[in-house]
C-alpha positions in Angstrom: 3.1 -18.0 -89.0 4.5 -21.3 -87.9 5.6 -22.2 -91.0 7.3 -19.0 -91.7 9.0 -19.4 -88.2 10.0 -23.2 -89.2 11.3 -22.2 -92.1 13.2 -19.3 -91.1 14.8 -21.7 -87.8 16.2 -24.0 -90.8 17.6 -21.4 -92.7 19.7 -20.3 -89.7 20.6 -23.9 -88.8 21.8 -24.3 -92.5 23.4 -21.0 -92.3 25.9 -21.7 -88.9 26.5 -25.7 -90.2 27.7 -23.8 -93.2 30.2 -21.9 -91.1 30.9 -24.8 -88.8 32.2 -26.7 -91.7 34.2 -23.7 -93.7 35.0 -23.5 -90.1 36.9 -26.6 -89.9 38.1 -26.6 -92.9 40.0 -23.3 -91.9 41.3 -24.9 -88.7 42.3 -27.7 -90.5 44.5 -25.8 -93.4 45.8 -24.0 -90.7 46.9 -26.5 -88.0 47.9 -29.1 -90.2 48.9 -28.1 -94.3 52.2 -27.0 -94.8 54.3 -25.6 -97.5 55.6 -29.0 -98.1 52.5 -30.9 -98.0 52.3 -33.1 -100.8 49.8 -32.0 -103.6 48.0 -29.1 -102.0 51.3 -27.6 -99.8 51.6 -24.9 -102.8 48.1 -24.4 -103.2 46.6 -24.2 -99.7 50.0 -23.8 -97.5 51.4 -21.0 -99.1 49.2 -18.8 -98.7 48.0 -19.4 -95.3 51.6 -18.8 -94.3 51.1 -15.4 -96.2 48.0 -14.7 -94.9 48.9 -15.1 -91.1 52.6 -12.9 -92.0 50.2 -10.3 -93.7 46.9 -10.7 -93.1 45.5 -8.4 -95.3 47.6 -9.2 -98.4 44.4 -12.1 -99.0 42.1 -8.6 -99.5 43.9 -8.4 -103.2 42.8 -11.6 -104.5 39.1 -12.2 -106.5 36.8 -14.4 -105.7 38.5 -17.7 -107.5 41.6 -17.3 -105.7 39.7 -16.8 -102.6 37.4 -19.6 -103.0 37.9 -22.4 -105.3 39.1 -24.9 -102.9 35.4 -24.1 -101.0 34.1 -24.5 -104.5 35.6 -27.7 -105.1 34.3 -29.0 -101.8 31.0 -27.8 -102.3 30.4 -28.9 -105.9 31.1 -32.4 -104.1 28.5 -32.2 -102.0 26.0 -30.9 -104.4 26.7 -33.7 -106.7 26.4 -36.4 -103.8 23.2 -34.6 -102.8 22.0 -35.3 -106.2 23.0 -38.7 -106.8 21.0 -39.5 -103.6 18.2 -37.8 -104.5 17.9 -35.4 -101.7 19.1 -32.4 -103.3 16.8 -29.7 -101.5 17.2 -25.5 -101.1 18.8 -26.8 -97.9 21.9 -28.0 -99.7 22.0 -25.7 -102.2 22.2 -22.3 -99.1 24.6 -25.3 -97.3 26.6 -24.7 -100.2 26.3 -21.4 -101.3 27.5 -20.1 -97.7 30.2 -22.3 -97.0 31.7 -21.8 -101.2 31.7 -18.4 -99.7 33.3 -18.2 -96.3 36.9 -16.8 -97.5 34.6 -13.8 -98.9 32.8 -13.0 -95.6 36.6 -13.5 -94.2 38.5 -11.3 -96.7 35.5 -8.5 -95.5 36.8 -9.0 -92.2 40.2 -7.6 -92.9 38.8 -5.0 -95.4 38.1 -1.1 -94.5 34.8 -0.1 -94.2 35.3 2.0 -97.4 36.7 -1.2 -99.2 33.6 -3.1 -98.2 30.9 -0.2 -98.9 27.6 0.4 -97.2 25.8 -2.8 -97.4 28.8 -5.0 -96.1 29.1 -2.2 -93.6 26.0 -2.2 -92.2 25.4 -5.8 -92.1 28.8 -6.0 -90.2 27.2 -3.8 -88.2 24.2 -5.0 -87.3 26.0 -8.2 -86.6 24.5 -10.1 -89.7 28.3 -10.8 -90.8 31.4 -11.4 -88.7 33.3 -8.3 -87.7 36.5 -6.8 -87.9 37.1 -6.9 -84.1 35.9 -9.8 -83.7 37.8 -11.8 -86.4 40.7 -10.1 -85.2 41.5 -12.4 -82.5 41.8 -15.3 -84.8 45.1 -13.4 -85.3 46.4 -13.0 -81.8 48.8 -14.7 -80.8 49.4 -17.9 -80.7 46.1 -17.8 -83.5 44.2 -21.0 -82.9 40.5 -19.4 -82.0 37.8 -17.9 -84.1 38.3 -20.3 -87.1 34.7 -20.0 -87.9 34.5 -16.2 -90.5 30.6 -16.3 -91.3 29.3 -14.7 -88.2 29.7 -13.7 -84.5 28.0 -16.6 -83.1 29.9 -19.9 -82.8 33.2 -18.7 -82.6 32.7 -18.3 -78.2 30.8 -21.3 -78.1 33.4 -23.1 -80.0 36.3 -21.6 -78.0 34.8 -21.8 -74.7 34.4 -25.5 -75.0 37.8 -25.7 -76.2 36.9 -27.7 -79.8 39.9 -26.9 -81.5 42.3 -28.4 -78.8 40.2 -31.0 -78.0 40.1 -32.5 -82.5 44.2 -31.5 -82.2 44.6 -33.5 -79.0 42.3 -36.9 -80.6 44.1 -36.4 -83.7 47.8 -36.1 -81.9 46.7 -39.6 -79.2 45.5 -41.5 -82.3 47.3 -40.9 -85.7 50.3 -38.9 -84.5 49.4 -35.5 -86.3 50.4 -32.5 -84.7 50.0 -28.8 -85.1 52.3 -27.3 -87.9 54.7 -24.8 -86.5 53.7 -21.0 -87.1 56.5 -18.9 -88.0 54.5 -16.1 -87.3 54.5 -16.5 -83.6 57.5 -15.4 -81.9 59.9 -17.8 -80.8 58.6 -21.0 -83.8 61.5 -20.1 -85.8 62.0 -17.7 -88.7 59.7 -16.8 -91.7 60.4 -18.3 -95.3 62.6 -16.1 -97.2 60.1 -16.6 -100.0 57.7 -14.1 -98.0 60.4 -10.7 -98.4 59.3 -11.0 -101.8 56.0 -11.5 -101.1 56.1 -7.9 -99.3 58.0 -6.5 -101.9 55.0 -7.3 -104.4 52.8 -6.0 -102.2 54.4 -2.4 -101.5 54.8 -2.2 -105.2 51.0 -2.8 -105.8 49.7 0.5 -103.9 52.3 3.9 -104.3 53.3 5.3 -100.9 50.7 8.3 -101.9 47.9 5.9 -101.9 49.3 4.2 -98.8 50.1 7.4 -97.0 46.1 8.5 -97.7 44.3 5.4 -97.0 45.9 5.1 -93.2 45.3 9.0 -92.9 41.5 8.1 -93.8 41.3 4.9 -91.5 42.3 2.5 -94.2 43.7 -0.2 -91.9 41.3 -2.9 -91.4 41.5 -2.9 -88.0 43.8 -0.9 -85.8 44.2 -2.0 -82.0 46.1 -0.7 -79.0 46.6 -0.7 -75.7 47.4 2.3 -73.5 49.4 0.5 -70.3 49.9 2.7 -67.5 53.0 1.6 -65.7 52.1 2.1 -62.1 48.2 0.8 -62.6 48.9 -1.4 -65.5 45.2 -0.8 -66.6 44.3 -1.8 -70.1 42.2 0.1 -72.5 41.7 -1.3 -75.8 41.1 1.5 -78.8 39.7 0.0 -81.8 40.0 2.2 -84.9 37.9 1.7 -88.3 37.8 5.1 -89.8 39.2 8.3 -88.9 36.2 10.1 -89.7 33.6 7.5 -87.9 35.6 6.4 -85.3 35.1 3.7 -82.8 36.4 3.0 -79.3 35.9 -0.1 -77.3 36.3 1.0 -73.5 37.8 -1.7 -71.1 39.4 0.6 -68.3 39.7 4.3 -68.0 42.9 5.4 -69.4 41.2 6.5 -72.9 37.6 7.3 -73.4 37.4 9.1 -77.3 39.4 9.2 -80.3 38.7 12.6 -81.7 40.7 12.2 -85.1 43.5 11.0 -86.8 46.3 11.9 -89.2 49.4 10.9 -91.1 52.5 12.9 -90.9 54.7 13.6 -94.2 57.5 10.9 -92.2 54.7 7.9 -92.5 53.9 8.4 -88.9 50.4 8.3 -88.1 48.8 10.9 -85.3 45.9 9.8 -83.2 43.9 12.5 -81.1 42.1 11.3 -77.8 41.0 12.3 -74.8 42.0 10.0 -71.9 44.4 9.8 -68.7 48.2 10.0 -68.4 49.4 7.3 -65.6 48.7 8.6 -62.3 46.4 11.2 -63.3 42.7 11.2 -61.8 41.7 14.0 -64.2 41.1 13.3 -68.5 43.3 15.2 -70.7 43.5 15.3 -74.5 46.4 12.8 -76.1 48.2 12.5 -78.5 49.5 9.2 -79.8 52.4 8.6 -82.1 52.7 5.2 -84.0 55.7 5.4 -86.3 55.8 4.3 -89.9 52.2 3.4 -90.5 51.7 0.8 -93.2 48.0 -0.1 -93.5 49.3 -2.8 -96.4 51.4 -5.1 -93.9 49.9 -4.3 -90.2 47.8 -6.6 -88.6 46.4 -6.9 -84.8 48.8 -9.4 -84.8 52.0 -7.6 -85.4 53.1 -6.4 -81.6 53.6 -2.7 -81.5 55.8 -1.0 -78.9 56.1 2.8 -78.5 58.1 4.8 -76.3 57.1 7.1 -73.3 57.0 10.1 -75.6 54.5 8.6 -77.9 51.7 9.1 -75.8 51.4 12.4 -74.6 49.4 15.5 -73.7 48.2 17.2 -76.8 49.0 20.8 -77.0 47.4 21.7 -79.7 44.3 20.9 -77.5 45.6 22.5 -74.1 49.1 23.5 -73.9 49.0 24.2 -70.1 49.3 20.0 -69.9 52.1 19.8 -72.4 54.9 20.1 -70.0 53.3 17.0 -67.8 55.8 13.8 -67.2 54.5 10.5 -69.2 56.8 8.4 -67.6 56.0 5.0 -67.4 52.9 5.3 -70.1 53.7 3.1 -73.3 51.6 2.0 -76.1 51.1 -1.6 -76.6 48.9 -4.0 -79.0 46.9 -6.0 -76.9 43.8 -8.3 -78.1 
């Protein structure tokens, strides 16, 4: 019994210094390779510009051009391993985890359908890293949640501050600082490369197939905050599948999403029950978000919708459809 427990202790420890180190690797491509970096800018800085502009672009590539920098990396180590003679089962999961990180990561911007039961359900259980909680590796300004294997270092990391702290030794003692991210607002504009880089994209999947996977909960991960103007009280409404939907409570403007649609225009529908601002009392909603693309949306792409997007439903209860939503707007909020 003891031994089973030892045993099973080390794989875990090999499993999160796995992620620790694809970890790092991530922050470091992000914070510091650019377009123009010498050798690798092409390789490694392209597409992270890409896949912080549209995150879920990275879903259409296979496993090589997901992974073969890890490889690379990996084979190293498994080659010094051996050359020292100490090439045990603990190198070898060491390796096999951390060649694999991108592919944990690209199931954290995939749809439950895209990623099938098992993935599913271990996401679920919290055996891989989640949707929502990846997600806010792609709030702005993006420099938390580097690690993609799991839930568990990710908060530790962040609370301590990790990343800040190797950007402010590397900044004090060889000069290097943080690339800028033309995919935050206000750090200039985004390559003109990328238009065609979008373009590709919306050419890969028909607007049929586009229109049908948001209708079905397609997006990856859809997140918005109901404000209410005079309580400015948050609610957070996570949406993975229209047909299994799920709702993370934070306040107590929306409680349920009952279902959701897409409209012939592009516009996607979402029915919940909640409260309009200043109301006590829960009414059914409905919420409007124009021209839904599931190819090119992202938590981190800012959403603002007018007054009239959230409303009272009245297909549920027309008695509430002449009611004032002044004041209530839909925002994206991590």
């Amino acid at each position: 019994m003891q031994t089973i427990l030892f045993i099973s202790l080390q794989v875990l420890g090999v499993i999160l210094l796995a992620e620790f180190a694809a970890g790092v690797v991530h922050w470091f491509e992000d914070a510091y390779i650019r377009e123009d970096t010498p050798l690798i800018g092409n390789l490694i800085g392209r597409p992270n510009v890409i896949h912080h502009h549209l995150p879920r672009h990275m879903t259409r590539n296979n496993w090589w051009q997901s992974s073969w920098d890890l490889l690379l990396i990996s084979a190293g180590i498994i080659l010094m391993a051996w050359a020292l003679d100490c090439l045990t089962w603990h190198v070898w999961l060491f390796a096999a985890i951390s060649t694999n990180a991108n592919e944990f990561h690209k199931w954290a911007h995939r749809t439950r359908r895209e990623n099938g039961r098992i993935i599913t359900f271990l996401q679920d259980v919290r055996l891989l890293q989640t949707a929502q909680h990846h997600a806010l590796h792609h709030t702005n300004p993006k420099n938390v949640r580097y690690c993609v294997v799991t839930n568990v270092l990710n908060p530790l990391l962040d609370r301590a501050r990790f990343w800040e702290g190797l950007e402010w030794l590397l900044a004090g003692t060889f000069g290097l600082h943080r690339r800028a991210d033309t995919s935050l607002p206000g750090h200039g504009p985004a390559p003109a490369w990328l238009d065609e880089v979008r373009r590709s994209g919306s050419a890969d999947s028909t607007a049929s197939h586009e229109r049908s996977s948001a209708a079905m909960g397609c997006a990856a991960l859809l997140l918005l905050s109901l404000v209410s103007g005079t309580g400015c009280r948050t609610t957070n409404l996570a949406v993975q599948n229209a047909r299994q939907p799920q709702v993370r409570l934070i306040a107590h403007q929306v409680t349920r999403l009952e279902s959701a649609g897409l409209t012939a225009e592009g516009d996607l529908i979402l029915h919940a029950t909640g409260r309009l601002a200043g109301e006590r009392k829960e009414a059914a909603l409905q919420i409007t978000l124009p021209r839904w693309s599931h190819a090119d949306h992202s938590p981190a792409q800012r959403i603002t919708l007018p007054a009239t997007a959230v409303q009272p439903d009245p297909a549920a209860d027309s008695s509430r459809a002449g009611r004032s939503t002044a004041g209530l707007q839909g925002r994206e909020h991590l």
